[in-house]
C-alpha positions in Angstrom: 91.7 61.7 61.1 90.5 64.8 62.7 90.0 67.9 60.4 91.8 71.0 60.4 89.7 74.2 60.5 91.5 77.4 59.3 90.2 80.7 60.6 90.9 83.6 58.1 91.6 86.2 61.6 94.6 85.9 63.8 92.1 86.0 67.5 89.1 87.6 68.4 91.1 90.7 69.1 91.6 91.1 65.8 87.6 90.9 64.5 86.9 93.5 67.9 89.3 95.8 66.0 87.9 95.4 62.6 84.4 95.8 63.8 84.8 98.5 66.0 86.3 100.8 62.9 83.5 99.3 60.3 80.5 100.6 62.4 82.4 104.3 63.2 80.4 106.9 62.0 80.5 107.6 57.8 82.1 110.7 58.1 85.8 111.9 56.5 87.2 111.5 59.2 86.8 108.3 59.9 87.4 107.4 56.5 91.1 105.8 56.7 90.0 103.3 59.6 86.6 102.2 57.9 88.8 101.7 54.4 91.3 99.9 57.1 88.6 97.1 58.2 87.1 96.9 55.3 90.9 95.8 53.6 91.2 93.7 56.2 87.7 91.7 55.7 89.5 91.1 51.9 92.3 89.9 52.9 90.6 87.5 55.6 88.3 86.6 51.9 91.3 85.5 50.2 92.8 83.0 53.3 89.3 81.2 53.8 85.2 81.4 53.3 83.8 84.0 55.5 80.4 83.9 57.2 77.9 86.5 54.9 77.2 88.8 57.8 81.5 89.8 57.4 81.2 89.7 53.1 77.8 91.8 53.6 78.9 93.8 56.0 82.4 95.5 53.8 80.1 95.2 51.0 77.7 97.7 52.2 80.5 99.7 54.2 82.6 100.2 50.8 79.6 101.6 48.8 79.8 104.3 51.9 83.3 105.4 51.1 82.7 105.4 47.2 80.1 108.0 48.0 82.3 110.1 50.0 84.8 109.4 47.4 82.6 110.6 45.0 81.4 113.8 46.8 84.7 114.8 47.3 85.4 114.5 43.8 88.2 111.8 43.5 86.5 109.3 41.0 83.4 108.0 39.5 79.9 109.7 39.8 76.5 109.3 41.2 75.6 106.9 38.8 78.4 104.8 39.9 77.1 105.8 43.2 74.2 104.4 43.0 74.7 101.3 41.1 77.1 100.6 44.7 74.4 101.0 47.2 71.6 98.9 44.9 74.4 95.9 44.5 75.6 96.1 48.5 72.0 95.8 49.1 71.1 93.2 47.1 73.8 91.0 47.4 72.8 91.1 51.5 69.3 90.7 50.8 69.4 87.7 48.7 72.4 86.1 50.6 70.5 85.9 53.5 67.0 85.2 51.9 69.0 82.2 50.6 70.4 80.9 53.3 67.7 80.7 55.1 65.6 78.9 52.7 64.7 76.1 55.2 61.6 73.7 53.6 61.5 71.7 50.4 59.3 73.7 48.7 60.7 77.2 47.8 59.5 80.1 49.5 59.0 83.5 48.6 61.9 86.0 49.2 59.2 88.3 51.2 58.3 85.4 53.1 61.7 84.5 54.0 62.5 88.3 55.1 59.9 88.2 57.0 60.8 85.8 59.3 64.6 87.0 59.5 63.2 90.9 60.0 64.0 91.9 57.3 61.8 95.0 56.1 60.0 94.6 52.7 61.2 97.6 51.1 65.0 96.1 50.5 63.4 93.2 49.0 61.5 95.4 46.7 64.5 97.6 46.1 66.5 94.9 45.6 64.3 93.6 42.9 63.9 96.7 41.3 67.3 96.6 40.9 67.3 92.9 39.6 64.6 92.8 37.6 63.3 96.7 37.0 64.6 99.0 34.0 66.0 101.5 36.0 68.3 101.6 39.2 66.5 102.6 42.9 67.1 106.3 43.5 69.8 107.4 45.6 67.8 108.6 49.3 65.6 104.7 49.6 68.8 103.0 49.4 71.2 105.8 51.4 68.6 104.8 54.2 68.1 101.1 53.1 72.0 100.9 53.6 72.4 102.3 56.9 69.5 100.1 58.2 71.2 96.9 57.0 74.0 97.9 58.7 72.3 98.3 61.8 70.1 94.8 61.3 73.8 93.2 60.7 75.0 94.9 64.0 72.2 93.7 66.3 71.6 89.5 64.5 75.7 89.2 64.4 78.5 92.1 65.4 77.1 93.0 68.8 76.4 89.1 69.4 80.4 88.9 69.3 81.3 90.4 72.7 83.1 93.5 73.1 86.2 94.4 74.6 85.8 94.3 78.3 84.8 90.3 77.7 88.2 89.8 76.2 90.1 91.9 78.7 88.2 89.6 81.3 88.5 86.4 79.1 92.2 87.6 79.4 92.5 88.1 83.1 90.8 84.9 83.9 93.6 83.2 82.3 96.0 84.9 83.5 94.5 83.9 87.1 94.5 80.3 86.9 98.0 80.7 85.3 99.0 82.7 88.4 97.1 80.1 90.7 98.8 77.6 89.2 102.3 79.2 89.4 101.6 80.4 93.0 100.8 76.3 93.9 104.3 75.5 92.4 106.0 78.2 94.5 104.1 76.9 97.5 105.1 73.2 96.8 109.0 74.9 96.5 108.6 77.4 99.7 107.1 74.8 101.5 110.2 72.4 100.7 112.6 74.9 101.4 110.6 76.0 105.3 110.5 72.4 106.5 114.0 71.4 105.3 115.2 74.9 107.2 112.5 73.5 110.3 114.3 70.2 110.8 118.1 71.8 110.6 117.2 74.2 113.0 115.7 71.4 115.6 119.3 69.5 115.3 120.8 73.0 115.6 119.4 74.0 118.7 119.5 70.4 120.1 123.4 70.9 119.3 124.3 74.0 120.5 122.9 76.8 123.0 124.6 79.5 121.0 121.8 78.8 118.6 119.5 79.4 121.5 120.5 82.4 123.2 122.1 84.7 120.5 119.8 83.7 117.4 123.0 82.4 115.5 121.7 79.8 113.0 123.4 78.4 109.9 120.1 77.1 109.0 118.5 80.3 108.7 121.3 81.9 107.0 120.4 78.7 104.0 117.2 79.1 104.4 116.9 83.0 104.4 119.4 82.8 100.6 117.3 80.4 99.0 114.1 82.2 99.7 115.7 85.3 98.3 116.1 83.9 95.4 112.5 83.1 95.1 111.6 86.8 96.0 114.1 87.7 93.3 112.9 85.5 90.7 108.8 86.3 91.4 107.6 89.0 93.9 104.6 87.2 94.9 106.2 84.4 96.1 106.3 86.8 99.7 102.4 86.3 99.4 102.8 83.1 98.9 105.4 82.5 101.7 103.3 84.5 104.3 100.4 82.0 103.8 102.5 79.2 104.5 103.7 81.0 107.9 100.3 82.4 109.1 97.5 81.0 107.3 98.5 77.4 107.4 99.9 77.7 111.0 103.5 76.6 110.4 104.6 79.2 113.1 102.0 77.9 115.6 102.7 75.0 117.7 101.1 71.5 116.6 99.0 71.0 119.4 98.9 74.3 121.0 95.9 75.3 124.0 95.4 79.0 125.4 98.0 79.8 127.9 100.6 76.9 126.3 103.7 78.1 126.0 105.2 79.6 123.1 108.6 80.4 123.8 109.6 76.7 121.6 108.0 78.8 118.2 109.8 81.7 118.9 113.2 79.9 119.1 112.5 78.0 116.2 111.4 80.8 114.3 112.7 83.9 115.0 116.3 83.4 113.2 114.4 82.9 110.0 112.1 85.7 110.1 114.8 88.4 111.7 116.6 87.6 108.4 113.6 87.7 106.1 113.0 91.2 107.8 116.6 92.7 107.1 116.6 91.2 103.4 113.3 91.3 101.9 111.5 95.0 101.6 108.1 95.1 103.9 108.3 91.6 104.5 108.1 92.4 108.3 105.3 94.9 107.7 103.2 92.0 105.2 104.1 89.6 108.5 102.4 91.6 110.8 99.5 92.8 109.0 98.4 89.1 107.5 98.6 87.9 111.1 96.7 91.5 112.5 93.7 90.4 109.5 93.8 86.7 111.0 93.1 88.1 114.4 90.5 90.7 113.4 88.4 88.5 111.5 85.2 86.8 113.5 85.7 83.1 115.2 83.9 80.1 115.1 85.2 79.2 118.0 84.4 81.5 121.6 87.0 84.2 121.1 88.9 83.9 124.5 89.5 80.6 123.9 90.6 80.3 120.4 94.2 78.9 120.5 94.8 80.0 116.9 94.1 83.3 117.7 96.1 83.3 121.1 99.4 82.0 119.7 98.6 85.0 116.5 98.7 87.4 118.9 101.5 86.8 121.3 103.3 86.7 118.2 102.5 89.8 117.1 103.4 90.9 120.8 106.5 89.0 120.6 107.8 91.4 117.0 106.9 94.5 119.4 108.1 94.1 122.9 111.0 91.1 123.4 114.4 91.6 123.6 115.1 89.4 120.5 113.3 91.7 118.4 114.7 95.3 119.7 118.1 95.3 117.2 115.1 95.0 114.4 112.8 97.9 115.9 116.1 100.3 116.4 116.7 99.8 112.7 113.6 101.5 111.7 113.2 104.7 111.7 110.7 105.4 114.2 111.1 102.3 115.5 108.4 100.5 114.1 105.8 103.3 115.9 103.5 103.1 112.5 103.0 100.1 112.6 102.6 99.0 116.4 99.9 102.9 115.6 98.1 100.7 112.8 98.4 97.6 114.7 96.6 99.4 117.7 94.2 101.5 116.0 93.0 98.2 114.2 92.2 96.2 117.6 90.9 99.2 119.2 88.1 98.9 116.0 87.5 95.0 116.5 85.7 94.0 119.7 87.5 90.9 119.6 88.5 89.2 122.8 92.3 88.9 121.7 92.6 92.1 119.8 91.6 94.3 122.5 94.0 92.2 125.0 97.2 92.7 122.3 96.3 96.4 122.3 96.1 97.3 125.9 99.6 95.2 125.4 101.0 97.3 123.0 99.9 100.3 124.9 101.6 99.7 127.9 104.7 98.7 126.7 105.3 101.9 124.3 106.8 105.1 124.8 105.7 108.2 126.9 104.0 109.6 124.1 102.5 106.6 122.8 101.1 106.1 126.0 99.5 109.1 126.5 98.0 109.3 122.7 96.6 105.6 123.0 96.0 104.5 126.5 93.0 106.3 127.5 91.1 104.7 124.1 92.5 101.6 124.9 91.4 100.9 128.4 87.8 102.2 127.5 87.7 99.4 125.0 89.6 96.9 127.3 87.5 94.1 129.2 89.3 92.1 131.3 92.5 90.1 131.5 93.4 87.2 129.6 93.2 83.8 130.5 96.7 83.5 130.4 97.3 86.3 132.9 94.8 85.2 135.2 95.0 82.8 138.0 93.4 79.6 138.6 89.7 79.4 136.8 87.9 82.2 135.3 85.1 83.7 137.0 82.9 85.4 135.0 79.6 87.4 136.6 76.6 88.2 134.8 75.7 91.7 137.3 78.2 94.4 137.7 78.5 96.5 140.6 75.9 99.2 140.2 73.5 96.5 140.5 74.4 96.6 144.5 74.0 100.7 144.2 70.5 102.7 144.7 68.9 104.5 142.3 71.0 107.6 143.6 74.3 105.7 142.6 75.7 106.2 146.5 77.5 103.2 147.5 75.8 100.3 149.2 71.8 100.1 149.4 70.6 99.5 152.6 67.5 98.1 151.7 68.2 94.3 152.9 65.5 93.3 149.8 67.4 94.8 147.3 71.0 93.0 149.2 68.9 90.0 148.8 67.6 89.7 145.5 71.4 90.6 144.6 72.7 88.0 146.6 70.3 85.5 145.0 71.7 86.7 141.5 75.3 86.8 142.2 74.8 83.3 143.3 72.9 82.0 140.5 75.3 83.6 137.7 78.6 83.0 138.8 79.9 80.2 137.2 83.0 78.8 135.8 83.9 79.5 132.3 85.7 76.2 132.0 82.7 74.3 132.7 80.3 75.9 130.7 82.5 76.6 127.8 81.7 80.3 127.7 78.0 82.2 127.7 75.4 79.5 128.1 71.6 79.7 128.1 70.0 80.2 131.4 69.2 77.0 132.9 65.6 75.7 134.0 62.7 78.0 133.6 61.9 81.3 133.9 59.3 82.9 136.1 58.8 86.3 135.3 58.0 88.5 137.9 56.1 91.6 138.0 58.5 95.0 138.8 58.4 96.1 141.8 58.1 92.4 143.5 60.9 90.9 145.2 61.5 87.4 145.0 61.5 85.3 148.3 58.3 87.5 149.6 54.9 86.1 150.8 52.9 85.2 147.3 51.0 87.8 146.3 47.4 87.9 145.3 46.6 88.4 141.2 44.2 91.7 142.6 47.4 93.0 144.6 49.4 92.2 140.9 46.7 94.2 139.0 47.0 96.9 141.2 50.6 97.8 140.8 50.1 97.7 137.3 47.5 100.0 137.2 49.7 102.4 139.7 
């Protein structure tokens, strides 16, 4: 049968708050709080044993108070004084002398103080006390007091935490019971987005109304029930988002740079138009979790991460379609903050797809966008996308100044310099779709000395020397 253990406190809460008023400082003013603890320790004395370092400890803290009871002339005397600092004392002395007493042959209570720390004098004063005629004068056992207080602070109080630990002992619960309600909403949103997935397929199938004007009975079910969840627990939006963006329901099973898209958007956008009209900054949490996705580095080569392709021509799609402008005209500047944020992010990020969405965005905003973004934008800007290109990419390792003199006039007509050009425009241009992006040059490479160009007659080592000495 297992055994019941009965603590005398009702959490460690509690013994923080005792300790912290025991060890204030023995001044009048901290009198109340100090008499407070030390009540406290009694009553925890009458539900069950305590540990000596507690018993020692109020011991030692109420012959304090008597003093300043005494000095301010409410009872006793300093006799009575006195006779509670040499019994405080001793009663920690030999209670922990005692307790320790480890071997089967007694020991000596100097010996055993010695090993615990204990300094000699509070043995002697405490048998002085025990055994002497006359009781320990007042100023030994004032300071004999106030150092067992501060040995019972460093071997036990200060070994018991303080109250940051709890506060973080505290959060760390509340985490994993946060975790584990977030993975229950998950398990529920999740329910609720594919159920509203597969009656929007049949819808669609059923009708082109559902198709062309966004009319969708399944979003309308859909949109209600995740309200409720919203309603009931405002994280669930978190938790909702990551369903959408981080685990890729909006993206396409299967989808390749350049795919098409326009399936997702049909699918989705009934859902998410509602989401946006009922749920406060659920369209601003949309596009900023999918704007982090896109900033953050790729283990794939950028340009042809499909993930990041499909994030970003959604993001585009919330901005510049037709099914979308109802939503922008409702705002009050017409989403312009956030399509600013959106653009002052990927003009940060030198991210193949961020820089593409903002040279997007740029284009397709107002006059006065325009003009504030699109001279930062195209200075950023590197080339086209895939997706807007035609046939296979070509992608050249020399730019065009590479045909230009040291003057920077047009074309050089030094045919070795045309030459060596040609030679290196036909080496590097390759197809990014068989190589799969940058590769290492292939073969080996001869270094040549500056100044020689390659194709000319070999040249002597003396000749080589010579140059470099010039």
């Amino acid at each position: 049968m297992a055994r019941i253990k009965i603590r005398p406190w009702r959490d460690r809460a509690e013994v923080l708050d005792v300790r912290k008023k025991l060890f204030l400082s023995n001044t009048g003013e901290h009198t109340a709080a100090r008499r407070d603890a030390t009540d406290m320790i009694e009553i925890w004395r009458r539900r069950a044993r305590l540990p000596h370092a507690i018993e020692s400890t109020a011991l030692l803290v109420e012959a304090q108070l008597h003093q300043l009871a005494v000095e301010n002339a409410e009872i006793g005397s300093a006799y009575a004084t006195r006779a509670a600092f040499a019994t405080a004392l001793a009663r920690f002395v030999t209670g922990f002398c005692d307790i320790n007493q480890a071997s089967v042959a007694k020991r000596s209570m100097f010996d055993v103080a010695s090993d615990l720390h204990i300094p000699e004098q509070w043995v002697e004063l405490r048998h002085q006390f025990t055994h002497g005629g006359e009781l320990p004068a007042l100023g030994p056992l004032e300071r004999a007091v106030e150092g067992a207080l501060a040995w019972l602070w460093d071997s036990f109080w200060s070994k018991l935490g303080d109250e940051d630990d709890e506060q973080r002992g505290v959060k760390r619960m509340r985490g994993v019971e946060e975790d584990m309600k977030a993975k229950e909403n998950g398990t529920k949103l999740k329910a609720v987005l594919k159920s509203f997935v597969k009656e929007r397929r049949e819808e669609v199938k059923a009708s082109t109304e559902g198709m062309t004007k966004g009319v969708s009975g399944a979003a309308d079910g859909a949109c209600a029930r995740l309200g409720r969840f919203h309603r009931e627990d405002s994280s669930s939006l978190d938790v909702l988002l990551a369903l959408l963006v981080d685990e890729r329901m909006i993206i396409p099973s299967g989808h390749t740079v350049g795919s098409t898209m326009s399936g997702a958007f049909i699918l989705w956008d009934p859902l998410l138009l509602k989401l946006a009209l009922s749920v406060r900054r659920s369209l601003v949490e949309f596009v900023l979790r999918m704007l982090h996705i896109l900033t953050s580095p790729s283990a794939l080569v950028e340009s042809e991460d499909p993930y990041k392709e499909a994030i970003s021509r959604w993001i585009e799609h919330v901005f510049v379609s037709t099914t979308w402008a109802r939503r922008r005209k409702m705002s009050k500047d017409g989403l312009r903050q956030l399509r600013t944020e959106v653009v002052r992010e990927c003009t940060l990020s030198s991210e193949y797809w961020t820089q593409a969405l903002a040279r997007k965005l740029t284009i397709t905003g107002d006059a006065r966008f325009r003009e504030q973004w699109l001279e930062v934008v195209e200075a950023n800007h590197l080339e086209e996308s895939p997706r807007e290109a035609e046939g296979d990419t070509q992608v050249t390792l020399v730019e065009e100044n590479l045909s230009r003199d040291d003057t920077g006039d047009a074309e050089s007509s030094d045919e070795g310099h045309e030459e060596y050009g040609d030679h290196i425009m036909a080496q590097s241009t390759f197809s990014a779709k068989d190589y799969g992006g940058w590769q290492p040059y292939p073969g080996i490479w001869r270094p040549v000395p500056i100044g020689i160009v390659e194709g000319e007659d070999e040249v002597s080592m003396p000749m080589i020397e010579e140059i470099s000495k010039a």
